[in-house]
N, C-alpha and C positions, 0 to 999 in steps of 0.2 A: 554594407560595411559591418551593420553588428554580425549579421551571421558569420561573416568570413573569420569576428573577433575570434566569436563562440566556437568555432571551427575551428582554429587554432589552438584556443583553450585545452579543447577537448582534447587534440591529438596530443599536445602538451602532457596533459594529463596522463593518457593511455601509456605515452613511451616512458614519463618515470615512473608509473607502476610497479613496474615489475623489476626495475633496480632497487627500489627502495625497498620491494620483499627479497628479494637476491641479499641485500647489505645484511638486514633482516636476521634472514636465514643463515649467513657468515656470521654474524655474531652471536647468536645463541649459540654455534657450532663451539666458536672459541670459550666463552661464556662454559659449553658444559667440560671442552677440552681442561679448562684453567682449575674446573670445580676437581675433575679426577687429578690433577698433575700438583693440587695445594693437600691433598692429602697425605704426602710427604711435609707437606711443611704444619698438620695442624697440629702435629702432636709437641712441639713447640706455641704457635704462635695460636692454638685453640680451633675450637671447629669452626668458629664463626669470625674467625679471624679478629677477635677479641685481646689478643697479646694474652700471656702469661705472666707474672708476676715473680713466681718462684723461681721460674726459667731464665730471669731477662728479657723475654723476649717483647717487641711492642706491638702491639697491636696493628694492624696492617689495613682491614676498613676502614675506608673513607679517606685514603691518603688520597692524597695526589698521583696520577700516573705517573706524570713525567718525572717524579721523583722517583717516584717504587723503580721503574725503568735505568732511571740515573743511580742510584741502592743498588739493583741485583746484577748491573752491568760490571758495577767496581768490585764486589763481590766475585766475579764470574772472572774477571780476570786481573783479581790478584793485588787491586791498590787497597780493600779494606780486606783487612779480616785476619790481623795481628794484634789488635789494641789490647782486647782481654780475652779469655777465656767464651765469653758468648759471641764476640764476631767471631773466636776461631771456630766455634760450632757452627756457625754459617757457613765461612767458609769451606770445611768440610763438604757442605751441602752446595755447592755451587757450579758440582757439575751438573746439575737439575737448571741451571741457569745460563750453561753455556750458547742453549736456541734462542735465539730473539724472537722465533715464533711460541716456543712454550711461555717465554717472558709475556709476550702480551696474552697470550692466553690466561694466564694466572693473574695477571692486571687487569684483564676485562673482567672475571669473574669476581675480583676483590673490588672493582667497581660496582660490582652486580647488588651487593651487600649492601642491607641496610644501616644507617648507624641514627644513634639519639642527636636531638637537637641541641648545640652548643649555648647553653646559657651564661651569659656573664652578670652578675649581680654589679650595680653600681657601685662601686667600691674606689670612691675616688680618694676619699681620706687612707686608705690602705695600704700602707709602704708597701709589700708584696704586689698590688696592683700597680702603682705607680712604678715600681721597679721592671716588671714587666713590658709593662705599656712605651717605658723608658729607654728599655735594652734589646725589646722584641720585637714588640709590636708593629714598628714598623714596616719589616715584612715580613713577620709568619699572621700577621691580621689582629686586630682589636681583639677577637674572639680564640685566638690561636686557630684560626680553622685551615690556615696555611693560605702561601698566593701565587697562584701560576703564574703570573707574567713576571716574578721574581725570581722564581723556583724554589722556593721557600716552601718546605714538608707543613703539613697540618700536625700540631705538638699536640692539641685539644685532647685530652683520654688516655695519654700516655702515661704511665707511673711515673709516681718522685722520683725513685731509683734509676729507675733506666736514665729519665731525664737528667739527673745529675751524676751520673755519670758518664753520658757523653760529654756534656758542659765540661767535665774536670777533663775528658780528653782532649778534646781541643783545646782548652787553655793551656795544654801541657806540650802540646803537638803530635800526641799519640794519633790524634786522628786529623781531616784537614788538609792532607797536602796534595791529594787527590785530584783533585779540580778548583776553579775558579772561586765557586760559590763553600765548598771549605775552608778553603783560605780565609772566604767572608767572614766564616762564623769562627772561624781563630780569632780573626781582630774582635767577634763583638761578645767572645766568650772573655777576655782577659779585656773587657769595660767592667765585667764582673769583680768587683775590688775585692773581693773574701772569700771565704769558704761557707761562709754566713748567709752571703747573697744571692750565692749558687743553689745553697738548700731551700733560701726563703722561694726565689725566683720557680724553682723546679716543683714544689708543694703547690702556688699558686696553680701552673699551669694544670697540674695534674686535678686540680678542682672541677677545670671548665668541663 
């Protein structure tokens, strides 16, 4: 009886071998496809997909797939990329996103990327934390690190600016009506009472 276990085991073993090198091998493939196919996009968003500051542009490791996928799909065809001047430079760029195979290739490779560890200092006395923790936190994460089963983007390392200014689009409706989870953040951009709170709220995140 053991042997026959053992004997199973083994076969067990031998047949996923060589799929799990196969997967492997398909993703470093896409992995280097995404590394050549984001060099259209680093002169915006940096070589190490660091976002730019001067550009607008946010930084793109460590996001979330299913977001970056939900991002460069709306992009691609045509629900974002009229707010301001820096979605229209994207959009410009979107026929680089019209493949849903380039899209995951440049997803896998933005995966690929390393980023720093999200620290959040205790800061419970903090109006800016508090306000956050208040208006956010519940699903872009404690940490802003973002939440897939939400689909709420990782904000963590994004600039003030960019941040507040998509906050002022969707309070305003420039951006948002896109899908489901826009809408979302319409209603929780305008819990945002001021122009105050948008700034305070958008400096914190940009701390973590």
């Amino acid at each position: 009886m053991i042997k026959r276990l053992f004997l199973s085991g083994l076969v067990a073993s031998l047949m996923s071998g060589p799929v799990y090198a196969q997967d492997s091998t398909q993703n470093a493939k896409s992995i280097e496809q995404g590394k050549q196919l984001f060099q259209t996009c680093a002169s915006c968003h940096g070589t190490e997909a660091q976002g730019q500051k001067a550009l607008g542009a946010p930084p793109l490791a460590g996001q979330l797939p299913s977001y970056l996928e939900r991002a460069m799909a709306e992009f691609a065809n045509g629900q974002r990329g009229q707010e301001d001047q820096h979605a229209q430079q994207m959009s410009a760029m979107s026929g680089l996103l019209q493949n849903s195979d380039q899209r995951k290739a440049i997803i896998d490779y933005l995966g690929s990327l390393s980023t720093r560890d999200i620290q959040v200092p205790n800061r419970s006395s903090d109006a800016a934390y508090r306000l956050y923790q208040a208006n956010c936190g519940g699903c872009h994460g404690v940490k802003a690190e973002g939440n897939k089963a939400l689909n709420s983007p990782r904000l963590a390392g994004m600039d003030a600016s960019y941040l507040q200014r998509q906050l002022e689009h969707f309070k305003s409706g420039k951006r948002g009506a896109s899908s489901r989870y826009g809408k979302q953040m319409q209603m929780m951009a305008n819990t945002l009472k001021s122009a105050d709170d948008i700034a305070l709220v958008s400096k914190f995140i940009s701390t973590l």
